[in-house]
MIVEXSE-962691 format. One record per residue (C-alpha): residue number from 1; residue in one letter; x, y, z. Coordinates in nm, 2 decimals. Example, Ala and Ser with C-alpha at 12.3 -4.5 7.8 and 13.67 -1.06 7.14 Angstrom:
! MIVEXSE-962691
+-----+------+--------+--------+--------+
:  nr : rest :     c1 :     c2 :     c3 :
+-----+------+--------+--------+--------+
:   1 :    A :   1.23 :  -0.45 :   0.78 :
:   2 :    S :   1.37 :  -0.11 :   0.71 :
+-----+------+--------+--------+--------+
This chain:
! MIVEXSE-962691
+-----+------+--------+--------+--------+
:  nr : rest :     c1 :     c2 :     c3 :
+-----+------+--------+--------+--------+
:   1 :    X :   2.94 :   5.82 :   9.86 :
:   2 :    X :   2.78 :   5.67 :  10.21 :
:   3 :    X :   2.78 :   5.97 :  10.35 :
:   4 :    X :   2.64 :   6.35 :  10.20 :
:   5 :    X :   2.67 :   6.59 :  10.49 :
:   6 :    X :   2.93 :   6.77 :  10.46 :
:   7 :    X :   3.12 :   6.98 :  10.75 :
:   8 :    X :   3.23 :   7.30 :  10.73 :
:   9 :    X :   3.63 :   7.39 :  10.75 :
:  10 :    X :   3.55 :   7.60 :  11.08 :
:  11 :    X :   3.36 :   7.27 :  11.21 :
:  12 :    X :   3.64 :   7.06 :  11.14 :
:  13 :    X :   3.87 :   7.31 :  11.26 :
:  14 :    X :   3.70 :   7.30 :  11.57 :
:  15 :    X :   3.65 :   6.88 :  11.59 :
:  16 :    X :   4.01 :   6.88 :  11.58 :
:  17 :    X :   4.11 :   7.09 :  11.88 :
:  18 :    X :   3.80 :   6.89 :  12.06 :
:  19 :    X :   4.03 :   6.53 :  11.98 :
:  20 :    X :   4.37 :   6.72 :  12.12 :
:  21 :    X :   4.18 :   6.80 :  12.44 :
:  22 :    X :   3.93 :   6.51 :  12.48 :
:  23 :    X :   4.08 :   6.32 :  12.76 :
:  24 :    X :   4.39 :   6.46 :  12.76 :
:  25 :    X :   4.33 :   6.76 :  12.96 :
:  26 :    X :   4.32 :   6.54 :  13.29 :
:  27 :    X :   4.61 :   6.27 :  13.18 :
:  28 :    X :   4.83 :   6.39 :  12.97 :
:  29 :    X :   5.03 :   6.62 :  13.27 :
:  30 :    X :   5.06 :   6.27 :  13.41 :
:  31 :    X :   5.21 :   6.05 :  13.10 :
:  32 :    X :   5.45 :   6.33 :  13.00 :
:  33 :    X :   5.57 :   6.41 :  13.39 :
:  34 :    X :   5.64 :   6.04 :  13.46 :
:  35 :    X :   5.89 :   6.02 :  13.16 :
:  36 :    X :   6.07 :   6.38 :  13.21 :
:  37 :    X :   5.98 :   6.48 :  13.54 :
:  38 :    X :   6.01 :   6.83 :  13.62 :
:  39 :    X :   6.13 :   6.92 :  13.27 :
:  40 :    X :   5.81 :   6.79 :  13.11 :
:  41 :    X :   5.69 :   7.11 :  12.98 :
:  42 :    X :   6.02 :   7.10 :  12.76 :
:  43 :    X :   5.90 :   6.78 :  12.63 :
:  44 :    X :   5.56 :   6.90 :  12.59 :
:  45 :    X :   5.70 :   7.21 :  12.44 :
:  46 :    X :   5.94 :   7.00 :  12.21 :
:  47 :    X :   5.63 :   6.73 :  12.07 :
:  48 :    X :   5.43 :   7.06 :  11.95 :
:  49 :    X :   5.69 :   7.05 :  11.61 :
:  50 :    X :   5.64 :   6.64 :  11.60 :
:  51 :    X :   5.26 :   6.63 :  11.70 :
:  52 :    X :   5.23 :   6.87 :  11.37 :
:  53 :    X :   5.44 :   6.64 :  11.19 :
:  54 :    X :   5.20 :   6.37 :  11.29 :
:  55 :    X :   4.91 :   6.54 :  11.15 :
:  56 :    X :   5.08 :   6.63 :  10.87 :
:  57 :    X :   5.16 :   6.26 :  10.71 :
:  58 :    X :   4.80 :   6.15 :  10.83 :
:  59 :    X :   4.68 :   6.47 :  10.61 :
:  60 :    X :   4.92 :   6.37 :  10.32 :
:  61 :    X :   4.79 :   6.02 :  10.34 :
:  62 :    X :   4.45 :   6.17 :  10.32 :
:  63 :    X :   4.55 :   6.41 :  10.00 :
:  64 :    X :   4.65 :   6.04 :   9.80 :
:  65 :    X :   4.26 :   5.97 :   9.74 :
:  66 :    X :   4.11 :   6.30 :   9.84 :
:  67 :    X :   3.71 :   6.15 :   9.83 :
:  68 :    X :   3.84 :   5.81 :  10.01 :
:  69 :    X :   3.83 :   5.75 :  10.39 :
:  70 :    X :   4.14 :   5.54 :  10.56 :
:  71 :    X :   4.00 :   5.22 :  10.58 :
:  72 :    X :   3.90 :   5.27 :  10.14 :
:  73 :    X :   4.27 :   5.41 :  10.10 :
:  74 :    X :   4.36 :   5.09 :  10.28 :
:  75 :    X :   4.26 :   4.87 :  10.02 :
:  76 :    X :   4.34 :   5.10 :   9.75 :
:  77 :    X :   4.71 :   5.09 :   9.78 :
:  78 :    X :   4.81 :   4.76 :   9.93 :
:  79 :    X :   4.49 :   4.59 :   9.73 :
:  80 :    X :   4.20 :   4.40 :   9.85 :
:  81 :    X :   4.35 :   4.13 :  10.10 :
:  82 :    X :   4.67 :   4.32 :  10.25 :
:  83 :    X :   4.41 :   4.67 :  10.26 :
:  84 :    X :   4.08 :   4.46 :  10.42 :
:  85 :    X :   4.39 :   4.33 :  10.70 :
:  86 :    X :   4.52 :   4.68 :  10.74 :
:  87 :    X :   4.16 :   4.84 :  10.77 :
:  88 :    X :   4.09 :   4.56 :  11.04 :
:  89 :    X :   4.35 :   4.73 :  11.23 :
:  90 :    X :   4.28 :   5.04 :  11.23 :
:  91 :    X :   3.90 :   4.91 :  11.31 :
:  92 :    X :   4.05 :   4.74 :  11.62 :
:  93 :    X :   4.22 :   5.07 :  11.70 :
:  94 :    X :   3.90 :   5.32 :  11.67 :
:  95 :    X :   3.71 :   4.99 :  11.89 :
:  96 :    X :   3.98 :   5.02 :  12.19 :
:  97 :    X :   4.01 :   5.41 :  12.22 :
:  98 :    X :   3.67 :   5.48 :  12.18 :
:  99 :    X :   3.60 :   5.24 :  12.42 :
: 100 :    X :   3.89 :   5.35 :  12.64 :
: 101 :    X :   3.74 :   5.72 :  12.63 :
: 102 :    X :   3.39 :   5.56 :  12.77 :
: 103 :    X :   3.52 :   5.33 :  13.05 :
: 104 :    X :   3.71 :   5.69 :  13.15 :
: 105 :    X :   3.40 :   5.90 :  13.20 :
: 106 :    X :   3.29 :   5.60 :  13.41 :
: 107 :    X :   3.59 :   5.54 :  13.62 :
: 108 :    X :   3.58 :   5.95 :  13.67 :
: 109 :    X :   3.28 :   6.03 :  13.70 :
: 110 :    X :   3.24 :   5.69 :  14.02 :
: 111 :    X :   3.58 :   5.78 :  14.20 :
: 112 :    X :   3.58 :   6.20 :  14.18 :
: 113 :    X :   3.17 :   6.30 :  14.22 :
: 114 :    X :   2.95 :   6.03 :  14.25 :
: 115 :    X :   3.12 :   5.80 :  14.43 :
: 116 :    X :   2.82 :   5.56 :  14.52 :
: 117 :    X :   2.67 :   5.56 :  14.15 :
: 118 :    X :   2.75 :   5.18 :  13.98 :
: 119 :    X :   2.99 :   5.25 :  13.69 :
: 120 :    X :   2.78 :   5.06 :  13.44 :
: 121 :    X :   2.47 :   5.32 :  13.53 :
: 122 :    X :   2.70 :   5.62 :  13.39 :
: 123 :    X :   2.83 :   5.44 :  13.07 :
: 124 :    X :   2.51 :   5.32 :  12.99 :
: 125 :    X :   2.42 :   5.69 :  12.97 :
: 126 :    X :   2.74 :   5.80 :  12.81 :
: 127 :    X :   2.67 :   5.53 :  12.54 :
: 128 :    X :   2.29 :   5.65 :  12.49 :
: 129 :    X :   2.37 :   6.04 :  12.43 :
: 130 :    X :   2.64 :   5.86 :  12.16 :
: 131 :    X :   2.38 :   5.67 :  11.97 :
: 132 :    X :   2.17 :   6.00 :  12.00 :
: 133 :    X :   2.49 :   6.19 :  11.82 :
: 134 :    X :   2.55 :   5.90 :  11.59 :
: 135 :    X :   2.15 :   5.90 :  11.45 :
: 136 :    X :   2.17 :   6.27 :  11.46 :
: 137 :    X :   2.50 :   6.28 :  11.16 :
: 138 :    X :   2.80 :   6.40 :  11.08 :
: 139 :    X :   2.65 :   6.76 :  10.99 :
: 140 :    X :   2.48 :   6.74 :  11.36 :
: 141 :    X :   2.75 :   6.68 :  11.50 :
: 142 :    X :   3.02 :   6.96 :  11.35 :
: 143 :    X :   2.72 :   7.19 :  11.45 :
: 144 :    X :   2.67 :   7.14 :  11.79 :
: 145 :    X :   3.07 :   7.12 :  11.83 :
: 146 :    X :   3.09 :   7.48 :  11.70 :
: 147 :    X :   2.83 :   7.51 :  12.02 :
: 148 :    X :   3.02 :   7.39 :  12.24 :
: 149 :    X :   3.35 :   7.46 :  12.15 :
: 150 :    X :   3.39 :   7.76 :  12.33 :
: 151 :    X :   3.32 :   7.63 :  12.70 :
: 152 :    X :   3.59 :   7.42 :  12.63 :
: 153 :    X :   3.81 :   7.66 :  12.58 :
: 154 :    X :   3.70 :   7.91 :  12.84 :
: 155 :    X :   3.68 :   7.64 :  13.11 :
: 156 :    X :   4.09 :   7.56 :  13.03 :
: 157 :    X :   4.18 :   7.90 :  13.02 :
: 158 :    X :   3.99 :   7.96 :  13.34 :
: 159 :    X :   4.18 :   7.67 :  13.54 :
: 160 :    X :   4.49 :   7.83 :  13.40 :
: 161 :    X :   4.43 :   8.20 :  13.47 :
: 162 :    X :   4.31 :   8.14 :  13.83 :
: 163 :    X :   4.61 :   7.93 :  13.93 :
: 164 :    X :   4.88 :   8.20 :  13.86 :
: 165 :    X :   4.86 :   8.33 :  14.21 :
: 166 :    X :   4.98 :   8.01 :  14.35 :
: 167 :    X :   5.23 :   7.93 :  14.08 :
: 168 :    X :   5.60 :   7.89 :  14.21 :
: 169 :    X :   5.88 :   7.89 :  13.94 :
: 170 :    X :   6.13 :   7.71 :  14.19 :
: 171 :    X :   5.88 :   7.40 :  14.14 :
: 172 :    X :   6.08 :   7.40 :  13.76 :
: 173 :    X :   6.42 :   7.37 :  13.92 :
: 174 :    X :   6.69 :   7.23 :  13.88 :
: 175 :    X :   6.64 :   7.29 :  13.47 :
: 176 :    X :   6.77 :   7.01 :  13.22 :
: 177 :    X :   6.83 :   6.74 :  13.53 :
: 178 :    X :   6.67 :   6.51 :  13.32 :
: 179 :    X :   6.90 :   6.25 :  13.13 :
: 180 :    X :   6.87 :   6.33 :  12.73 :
: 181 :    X :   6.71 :   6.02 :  12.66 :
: 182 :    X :   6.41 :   6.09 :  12.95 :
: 183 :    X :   6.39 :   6.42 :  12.73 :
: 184 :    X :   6.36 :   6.25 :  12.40 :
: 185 :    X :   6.13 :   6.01 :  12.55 :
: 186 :    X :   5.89 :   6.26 :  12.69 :
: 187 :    X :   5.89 :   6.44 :  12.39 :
: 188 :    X :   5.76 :   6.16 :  12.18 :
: 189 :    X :   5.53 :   6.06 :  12.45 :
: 190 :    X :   5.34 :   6.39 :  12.43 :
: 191 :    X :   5.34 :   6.41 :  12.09 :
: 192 :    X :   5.20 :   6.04 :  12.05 :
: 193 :    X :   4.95 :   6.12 :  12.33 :
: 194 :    X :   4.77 :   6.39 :  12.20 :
: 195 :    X :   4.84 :   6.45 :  11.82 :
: 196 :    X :   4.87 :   6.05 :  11.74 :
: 197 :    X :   4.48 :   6.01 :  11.79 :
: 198 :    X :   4.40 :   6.25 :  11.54 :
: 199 :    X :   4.42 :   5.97 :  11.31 :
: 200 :    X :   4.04 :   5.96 :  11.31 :
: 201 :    X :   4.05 :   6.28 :  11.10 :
: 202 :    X :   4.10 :   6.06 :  10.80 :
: 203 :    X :   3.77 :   5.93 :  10.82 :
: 204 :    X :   3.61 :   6.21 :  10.80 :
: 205 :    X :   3.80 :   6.45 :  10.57 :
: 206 :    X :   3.63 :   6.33 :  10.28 :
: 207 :    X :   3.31 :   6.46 :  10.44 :
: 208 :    X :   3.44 :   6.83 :  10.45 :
: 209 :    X :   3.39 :   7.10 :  10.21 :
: 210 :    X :   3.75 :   7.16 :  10.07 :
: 211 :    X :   3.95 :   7.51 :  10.08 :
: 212 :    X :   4.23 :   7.68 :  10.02 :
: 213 :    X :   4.29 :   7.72 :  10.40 :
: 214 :    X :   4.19 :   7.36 :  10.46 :
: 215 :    X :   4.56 :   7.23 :  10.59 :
: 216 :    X :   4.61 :   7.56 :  10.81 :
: 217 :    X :   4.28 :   7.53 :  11.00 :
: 218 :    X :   4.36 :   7.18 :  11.08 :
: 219 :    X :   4.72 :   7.23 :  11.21 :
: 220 :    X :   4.66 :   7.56 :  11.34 :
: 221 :    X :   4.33 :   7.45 :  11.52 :
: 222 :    X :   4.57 :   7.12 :  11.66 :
: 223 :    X :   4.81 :   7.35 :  11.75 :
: 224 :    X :   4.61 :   7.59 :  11.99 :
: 225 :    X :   4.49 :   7.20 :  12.11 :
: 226 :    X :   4.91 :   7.12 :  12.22 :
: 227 :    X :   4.96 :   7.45 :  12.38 :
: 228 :    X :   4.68 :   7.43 :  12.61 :
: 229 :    X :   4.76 :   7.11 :  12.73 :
: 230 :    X :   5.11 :   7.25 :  12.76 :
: 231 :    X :   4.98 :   7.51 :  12.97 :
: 232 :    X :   4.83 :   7.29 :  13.19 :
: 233 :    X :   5.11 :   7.06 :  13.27 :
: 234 :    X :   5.28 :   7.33 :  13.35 :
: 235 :    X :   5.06 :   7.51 :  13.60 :
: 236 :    X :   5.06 :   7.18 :  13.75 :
: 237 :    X :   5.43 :   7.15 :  13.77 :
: 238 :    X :   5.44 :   7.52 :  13.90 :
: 239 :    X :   5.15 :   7.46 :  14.18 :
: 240 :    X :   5.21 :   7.12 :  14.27 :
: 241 :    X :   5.53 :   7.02 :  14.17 :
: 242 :    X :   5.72 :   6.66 :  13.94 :
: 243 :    X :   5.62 :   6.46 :  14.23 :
: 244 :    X :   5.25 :   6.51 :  14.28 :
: 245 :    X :   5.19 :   6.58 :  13.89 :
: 246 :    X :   5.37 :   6.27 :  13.84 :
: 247 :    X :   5.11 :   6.03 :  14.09 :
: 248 :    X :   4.81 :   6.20 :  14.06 :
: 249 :    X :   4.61 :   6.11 :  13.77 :
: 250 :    X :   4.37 :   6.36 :  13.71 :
: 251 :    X :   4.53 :   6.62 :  13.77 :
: 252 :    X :   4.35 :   6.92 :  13.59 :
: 253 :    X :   4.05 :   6.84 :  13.84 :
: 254 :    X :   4.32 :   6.82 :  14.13 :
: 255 :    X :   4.42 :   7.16 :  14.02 :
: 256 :    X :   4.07 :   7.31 :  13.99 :
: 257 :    X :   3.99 :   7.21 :  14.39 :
: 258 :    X :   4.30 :   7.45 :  14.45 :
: 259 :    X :   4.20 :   7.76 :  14.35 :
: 260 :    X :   4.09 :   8.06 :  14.58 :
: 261 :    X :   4.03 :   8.36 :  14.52 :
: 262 :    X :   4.01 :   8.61 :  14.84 :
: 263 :    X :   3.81 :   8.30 :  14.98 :
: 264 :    X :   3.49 :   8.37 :  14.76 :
: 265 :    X :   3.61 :   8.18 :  14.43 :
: 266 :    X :   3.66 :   7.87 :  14.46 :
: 267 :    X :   3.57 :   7.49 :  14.44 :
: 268 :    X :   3.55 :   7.53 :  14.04 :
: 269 :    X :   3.63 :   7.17 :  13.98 :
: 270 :    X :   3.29 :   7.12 :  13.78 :
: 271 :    X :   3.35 :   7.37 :  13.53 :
: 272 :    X :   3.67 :   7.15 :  13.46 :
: 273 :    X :   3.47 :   6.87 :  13.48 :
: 274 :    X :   3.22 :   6.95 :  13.20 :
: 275 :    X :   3.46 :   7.12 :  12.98 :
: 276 :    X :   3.67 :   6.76 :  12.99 :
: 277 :    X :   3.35 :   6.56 :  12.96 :
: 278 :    X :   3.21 :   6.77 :  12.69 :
: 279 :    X :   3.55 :   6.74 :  12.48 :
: 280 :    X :   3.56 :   6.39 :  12.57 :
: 281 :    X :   3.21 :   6.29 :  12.42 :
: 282 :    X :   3.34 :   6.49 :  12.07 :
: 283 :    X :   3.64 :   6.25 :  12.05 :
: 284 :    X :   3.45 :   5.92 :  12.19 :
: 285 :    X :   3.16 :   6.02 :  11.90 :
: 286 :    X :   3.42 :   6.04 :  11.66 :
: 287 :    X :   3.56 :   5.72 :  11.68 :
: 288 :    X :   3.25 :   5.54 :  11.73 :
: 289 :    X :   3.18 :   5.71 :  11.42 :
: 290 :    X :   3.51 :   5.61 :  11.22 :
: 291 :    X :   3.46 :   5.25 :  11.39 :
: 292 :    X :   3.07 :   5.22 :  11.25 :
: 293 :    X :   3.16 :   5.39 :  10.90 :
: 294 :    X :   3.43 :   5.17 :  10.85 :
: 295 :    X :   3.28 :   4.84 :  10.91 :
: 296 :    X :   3.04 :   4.94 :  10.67 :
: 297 :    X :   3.28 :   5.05 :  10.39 :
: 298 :    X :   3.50 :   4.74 :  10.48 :
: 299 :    X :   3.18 :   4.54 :  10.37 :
: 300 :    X :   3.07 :   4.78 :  10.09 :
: 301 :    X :   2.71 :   4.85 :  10.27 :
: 302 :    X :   2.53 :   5.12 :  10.11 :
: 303 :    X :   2.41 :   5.26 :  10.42 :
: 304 :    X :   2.54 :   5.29 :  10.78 :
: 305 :    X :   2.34 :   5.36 :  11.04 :
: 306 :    X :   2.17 :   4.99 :  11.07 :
: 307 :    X :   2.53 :   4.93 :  11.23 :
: 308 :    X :   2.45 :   5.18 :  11.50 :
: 309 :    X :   2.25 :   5.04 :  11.78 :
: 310 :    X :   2.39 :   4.71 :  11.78 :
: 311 :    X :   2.80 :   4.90 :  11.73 :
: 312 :    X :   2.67 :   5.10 :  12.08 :
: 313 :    X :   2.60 :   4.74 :  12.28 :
: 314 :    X :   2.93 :   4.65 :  12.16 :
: 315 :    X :   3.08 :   4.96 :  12.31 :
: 316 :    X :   2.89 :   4.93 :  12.63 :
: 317 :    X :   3.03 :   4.59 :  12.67 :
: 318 :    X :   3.36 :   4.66 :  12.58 :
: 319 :    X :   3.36 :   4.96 :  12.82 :
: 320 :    X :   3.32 :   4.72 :  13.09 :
: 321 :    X :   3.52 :   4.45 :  13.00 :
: 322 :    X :   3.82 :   4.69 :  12.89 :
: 323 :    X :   3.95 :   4.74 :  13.25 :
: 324 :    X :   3.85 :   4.56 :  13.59 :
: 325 :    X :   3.96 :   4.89 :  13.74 :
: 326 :    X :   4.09 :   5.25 :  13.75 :
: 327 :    X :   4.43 :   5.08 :  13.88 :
: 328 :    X :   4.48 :   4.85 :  13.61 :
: 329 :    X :   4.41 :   5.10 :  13.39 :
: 330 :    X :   4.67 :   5.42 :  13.48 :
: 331 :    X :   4.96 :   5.18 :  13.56 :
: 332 :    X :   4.92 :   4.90 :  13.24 :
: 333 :    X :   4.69 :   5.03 :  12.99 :
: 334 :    X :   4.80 :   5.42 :  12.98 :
: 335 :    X :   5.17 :   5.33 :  12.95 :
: 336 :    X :   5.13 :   5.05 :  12.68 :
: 337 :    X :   4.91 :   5.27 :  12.47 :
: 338 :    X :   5.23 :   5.50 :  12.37 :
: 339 :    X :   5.34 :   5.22 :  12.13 :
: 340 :    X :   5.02 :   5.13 :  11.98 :
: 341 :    X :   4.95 :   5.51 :  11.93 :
: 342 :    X :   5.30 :   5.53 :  11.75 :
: 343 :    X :   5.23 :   5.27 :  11.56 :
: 344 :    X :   4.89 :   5.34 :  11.44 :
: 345 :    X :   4.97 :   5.74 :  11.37 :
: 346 :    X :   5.34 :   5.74 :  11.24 :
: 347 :    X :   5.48 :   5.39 :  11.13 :
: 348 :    X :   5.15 :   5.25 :  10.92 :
: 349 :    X :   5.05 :   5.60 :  10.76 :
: 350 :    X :   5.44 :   5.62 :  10.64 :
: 351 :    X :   5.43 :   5.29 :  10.53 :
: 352 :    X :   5.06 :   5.37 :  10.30 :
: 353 :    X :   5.23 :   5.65 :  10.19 :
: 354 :    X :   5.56 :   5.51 :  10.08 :
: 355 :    X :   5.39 :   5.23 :   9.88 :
: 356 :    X :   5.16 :   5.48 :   9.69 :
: 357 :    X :   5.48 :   5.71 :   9.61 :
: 358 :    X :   5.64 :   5.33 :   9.50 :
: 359 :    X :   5.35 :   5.25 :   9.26 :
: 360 :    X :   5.32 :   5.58 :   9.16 :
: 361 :    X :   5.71 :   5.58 :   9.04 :
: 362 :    X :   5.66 :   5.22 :   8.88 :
: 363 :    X :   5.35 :   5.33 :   8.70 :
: 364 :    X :   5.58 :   5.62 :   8.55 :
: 365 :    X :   5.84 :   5.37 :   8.46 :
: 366 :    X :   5.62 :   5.14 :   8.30 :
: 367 :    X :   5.46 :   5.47 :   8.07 :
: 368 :    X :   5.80 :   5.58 :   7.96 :
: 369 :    X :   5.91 :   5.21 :   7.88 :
: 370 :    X :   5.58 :   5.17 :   7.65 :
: 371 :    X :   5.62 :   5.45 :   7.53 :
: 372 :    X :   5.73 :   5.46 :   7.17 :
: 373 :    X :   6.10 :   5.60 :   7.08 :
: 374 :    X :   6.19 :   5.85 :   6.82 :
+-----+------+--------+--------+--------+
């Protein structure tokens, strides 16, 4: 095996509510809102079911070839030619999102607080505390996530506390205006949006210490993950309404400039800042991870971390290159990235896993046929 660190259950538990929130806690109001409108926390209440159906064919997929990651499973069941094509997919996916998740810290971070910084000087810094993460390891990594893990989750639930007093519930109404198929749509964007990225957890479930509780963790971790982004679409639908959810698109620091409390507490905005740039990093190091691993599996190196410094220029480029602007990116890229999610997360994992159940059953047929009769 590449790789001998192994992470914990709790770290993995843990990783995995970090990818749910990564960038999500500022967009994912906005993707769900535009398809449903001002019944999007059903839809975001509906994809919790689905998002855990998600996870749960990636973690069947994963249960095939326990000690294999996705891009060995690849060429296990569809054989060398057909799995090397399918593992240059999913290689182009990790390439694109965790690209996507650097060129978003930089368009952020130049249009929100420091409006006269070049983009390229904060990605080139976003990119060097990555190749720090990547040389530091896998175990480095699910250690200083347990870290930070918690001012993630006390900077959400801060944002969502301290905006109660300025929630209106006649911001909801009318209920169920929205045409069944907006529902259905909205539903399937949400769950897509947040628990189809989780896909990257196949690359590194071979690296965990297995457990009895392994399965629970995960989903339950993923779960806490969906609510909380729940929550926070809808304290944005109750504060600011379908309309302005809907066109602004980061909305959980929108939000976060709102509250006021008796005039002394306010202006929080960088505590929602840093808890989304901290979960952000996680996710971005993960799939630069799954991206460097794999190439290196793919070509059956022995070791991995040669790939890293030059895998980081890559991603700096790519970063750049990726979007010409913040424009481009929220009315093309975000929208189009719904059916490459789906795609990547339900329709290929299905399709691994109905061709293993398929040579499984043909293996069993072939047994009892040679088999000699009494």
């Amino acid at each position: 095996m590449m790789i001998k660190e192994k992470l914990t259950i709790r770290q993995l538990a843990i990783l995995t509510f970090t990818i749910i929130i990564g960038d999500m806690i500022l967009i994912y109001p906005n993707l769900v809102v535009n398809a449903a409108k001002q019944d999007a926390w059903i839809c975001s209440i509906i994809s919790q079911p689905i998002g855990l159906f998600i996870l749960w064919t990636i973690f069947k997929l994963h249960q095939t070839y326990p000690t294999l990651s996705l891009i060995e499973i690849c060429s296990k069941i569809l054989g060398r030619w057909l799995g090397c094509i399918l593992a240059v997919v999913y290689l182009f996916y990790f390439v694109i999102l965790a690209s996507s998740c650097i060129r978003e810290v930089g368009d952020f971070m130049t249009t929100q607080i420091y409006l006269n910084t070049p983009i390229r000087a904060i990605i080139i810094l976003f990119v060097a505390t990555l190749t720090w993460g990547m040389l530091k390891g896998l175990s480095a990594t699910g250690k200083s996530s347990e870290i930070t893990a918690p001012f993630i989750l006390l900077g959400v639930l801060i944002l969502i506390i301290l905006l109660l007093p300025q929630a209106e519930i006649s911001q909801l109404q009318p209920y169920l205006n929205t045409p069944f198929f907006a529902l259905v749509n909205g539903s399937v964007h949400g769950a897509t949006a947040s628990y189809g990225e989780l896909i990257i957890l196949s690359m590194i479930l071979p690296y965990v210490a297995q457990g009895a509780h392994l399965r629970k963790d995960m989903m339950l971790s993923a779960l806490l993950g969906g609510m909380m982004l729940t929550s926070v679409l809808l304290m944005g639908l109750l504060v600011l309404g379908s309309e302005l959810t809907q066109h602004n698109i980061y909305i959980s620091f929108i939000l976060s400039q709102k509250i006021n409390i008796g005039n002394f507490l306010q202006r929080i905005e960088a505590l929602t800042a840093i808890a989304w740039l901290v979960s952000t990093y996680f996710k971005s190091l993960l799939y630069v991870f799954g991206f460097v691993v794999g190439i290196a599996q793919l070509f059956r190196l022995k070791d991995y971390k040669p790939l890293i410094l030059p895998s980081m220029l890559f991603f700096f480029g790519m970063s750049i290159i990726y979007s010409p602007n913040i424009l481009f990116y929220t009315s093309t890229v975000v929208f189009a990235w719904f059916d490459m999610d789906i795609t990547i997360s339900i329709v290929l994992p299905s399709f691994l896993l109905l061709v293993h159940q398929a040579k499984l059953l043909a293996r069993k047929l072939r047994t009892r046929d040679a088999s000699p009769h009494k």
